[in-house]
C-alpha positions in Angstrom: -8.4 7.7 -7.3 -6.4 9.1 -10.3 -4.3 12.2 -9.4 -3.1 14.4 -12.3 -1.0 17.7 -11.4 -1.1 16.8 -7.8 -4.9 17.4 -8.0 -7.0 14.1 -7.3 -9.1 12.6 -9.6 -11.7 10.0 -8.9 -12.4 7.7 -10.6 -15.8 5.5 -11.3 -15.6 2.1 -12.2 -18.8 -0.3 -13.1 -18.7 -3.6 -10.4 -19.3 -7.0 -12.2 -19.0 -10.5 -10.6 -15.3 -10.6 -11.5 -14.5 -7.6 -9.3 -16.7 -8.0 -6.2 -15.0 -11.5 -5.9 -11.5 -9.9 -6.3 -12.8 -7.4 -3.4 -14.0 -10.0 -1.1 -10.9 -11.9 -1.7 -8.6 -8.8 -0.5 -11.2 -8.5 2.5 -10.0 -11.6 3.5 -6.1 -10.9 3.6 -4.6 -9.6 6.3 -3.6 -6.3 4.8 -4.4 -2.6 5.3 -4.9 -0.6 2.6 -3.0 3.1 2.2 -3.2 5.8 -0.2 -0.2 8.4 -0.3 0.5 10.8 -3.1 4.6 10.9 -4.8 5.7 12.8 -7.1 5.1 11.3 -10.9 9.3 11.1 -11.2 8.9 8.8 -7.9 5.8 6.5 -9.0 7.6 6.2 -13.0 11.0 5.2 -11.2 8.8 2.6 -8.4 7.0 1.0 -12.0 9.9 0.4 -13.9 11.1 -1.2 -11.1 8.1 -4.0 -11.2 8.1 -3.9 -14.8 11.7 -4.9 -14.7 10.8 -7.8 -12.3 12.7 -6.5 -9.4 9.5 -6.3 -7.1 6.5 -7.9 -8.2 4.1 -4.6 -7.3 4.6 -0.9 -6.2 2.8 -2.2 -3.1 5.7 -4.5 -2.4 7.8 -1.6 -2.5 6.1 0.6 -0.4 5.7 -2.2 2.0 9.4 -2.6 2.3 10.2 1.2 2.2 7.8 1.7 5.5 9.0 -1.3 7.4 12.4 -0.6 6.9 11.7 3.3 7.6 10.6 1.9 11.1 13.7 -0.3 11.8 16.2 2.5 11.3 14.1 5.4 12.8 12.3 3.5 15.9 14.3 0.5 16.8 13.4 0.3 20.5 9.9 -0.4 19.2 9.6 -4.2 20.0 6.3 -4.8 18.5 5.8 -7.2 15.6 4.0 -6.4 12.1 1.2 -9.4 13.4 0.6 -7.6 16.8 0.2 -4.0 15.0 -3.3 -4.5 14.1 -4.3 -6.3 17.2 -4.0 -3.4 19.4 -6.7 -1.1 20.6 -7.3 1.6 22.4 -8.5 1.4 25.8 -11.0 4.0 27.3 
């Protein structure tokens, strides 16, 4: 989804072959999608950063920001990135 003026746009895109393989392959990865909203100063400053070859996506970036925004403000949390998803609630 597309957001122009802080106002979210969706957007439609036609499925071939090509794609529904590329979705099934990110099905497969051990990876949880997010979708956040910056500021467009924030997301131009994050893609010249990837178009400079510094990180090799914006979703490295944000990665790295989150983990590291969980080291410094909840250290005594022990648990590893792998055990994060493996946890459920009990009733």
């Amino acid at each position: 989804m597309a957001v122009m003026n802080n106002v979210p746009i969706p957007i439609t895109m036609k499925t071939n072959t090509s794609s529904t393989q590329k979705t099934e392959a990110k099905e497969q990865r051990n990876k949880a999608t997010i979708c956040a909203t910056v500021s467009p100063w924030l997301k131009t400053r994050l893609e010249r950063m990837v178009d400079s070859k510094e990180f090799s996506s914006v979703s490295d970036i944000v990665s790295l920001a989150c983990h590291e925004f969980l080291i410094r403000h909840f250290p005594d949390q022990d648990e590893q990135p792998d055990t994060l998803f493996k946890h459920k609630k009990k009733n």
